[in-house]
N, C-alpha and C positions, 0 to 999 in steps of 0.2 A: 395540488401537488402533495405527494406523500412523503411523511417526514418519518425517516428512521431512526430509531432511539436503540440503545445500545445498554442492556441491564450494565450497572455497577458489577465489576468482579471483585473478585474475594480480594481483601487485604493484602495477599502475596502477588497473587498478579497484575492488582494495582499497582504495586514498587514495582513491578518487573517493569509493568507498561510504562510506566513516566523515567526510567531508566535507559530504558530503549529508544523515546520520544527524546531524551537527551541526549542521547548519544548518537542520533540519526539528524540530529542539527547541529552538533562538532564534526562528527566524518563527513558529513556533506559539504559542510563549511569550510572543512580543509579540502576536500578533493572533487568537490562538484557530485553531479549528478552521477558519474564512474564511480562513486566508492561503492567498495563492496560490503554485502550486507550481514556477511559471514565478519567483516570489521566491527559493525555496529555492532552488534550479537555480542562480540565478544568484548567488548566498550566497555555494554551494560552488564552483561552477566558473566566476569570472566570463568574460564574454566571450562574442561572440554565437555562433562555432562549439563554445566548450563548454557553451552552454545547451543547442543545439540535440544536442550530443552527449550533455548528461546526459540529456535527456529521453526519447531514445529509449532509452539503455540503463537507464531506470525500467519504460518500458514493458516493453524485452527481460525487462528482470528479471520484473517482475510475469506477462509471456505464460509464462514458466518453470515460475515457482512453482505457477499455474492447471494446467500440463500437468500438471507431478509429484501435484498435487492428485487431479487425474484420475485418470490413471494409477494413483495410490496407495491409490484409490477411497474416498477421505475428502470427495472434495467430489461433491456433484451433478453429473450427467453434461452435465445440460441448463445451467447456469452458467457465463457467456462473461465476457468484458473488461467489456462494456455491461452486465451487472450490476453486478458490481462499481461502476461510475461511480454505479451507482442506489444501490448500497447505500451507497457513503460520502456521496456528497451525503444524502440521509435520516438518516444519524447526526449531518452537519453539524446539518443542519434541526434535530433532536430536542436537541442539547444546550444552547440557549438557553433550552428551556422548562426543565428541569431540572437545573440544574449537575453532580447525579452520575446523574440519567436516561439518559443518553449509555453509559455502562455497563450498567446495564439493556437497551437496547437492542440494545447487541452482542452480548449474552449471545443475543436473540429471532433475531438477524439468523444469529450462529454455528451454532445446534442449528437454524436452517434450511436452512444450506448442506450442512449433513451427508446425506449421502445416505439413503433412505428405506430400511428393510428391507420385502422382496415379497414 
């Protein structure tokens, strides 16, 4: 299995990230898997150029992690950003019908992204 590692960021976007990392387990904590993430954002970085600033560098992060995925040949070749949105909106959806189904879930949603052996 291939194991993704993640360089250290600079000093700033370290705070930024453990910021956000805290603020995304208070709004979650209050509002479930519905909170929104323009909440969190503004949690950890109040103010409207560092909302607008964490958000993009969520996405940055996230287009990252998708590449090294790729790259790494752990994820599906054909799995973009736009799934991803699908996939976590449907875990949203799924975990009011079952409180620990939401787990179940990611486990179906996980061993789908893995890429297919040909």
């Amino acid at each position: 299995m291939t194991t993704i590692v993640l360089t250290p960021a600079p000093r700033d976007a370290q705070r930024n990230r453990e910021r956000l990392i805290a603020a995304a387990r208070e709004v979650f904590g209050e509002k479930g898997l519905d909170a929104p993430l323009e909440e969190i954002a503004r949690r950890a970085l109040p103010g409207a150029k560092k909302l607008e600033a964490a958000k993009a560098e969520v996405g940055e992060r996230i287009a990252r992690i998708v590449a090294r995925a790729h790259d790494a040949g752990v994820l599906r070749p054909d799995f973009g950003l736009d799934d991803l949105g699908f996939a976590i909106a449907a875990t949203a959806q799924a975990a009011p019908l079952d409180p620990d189904g939401w787990r179940r879930h990611l486990d179906f949603l996980f061993d789908g992204l893995r890429p297919q052996d040909t």
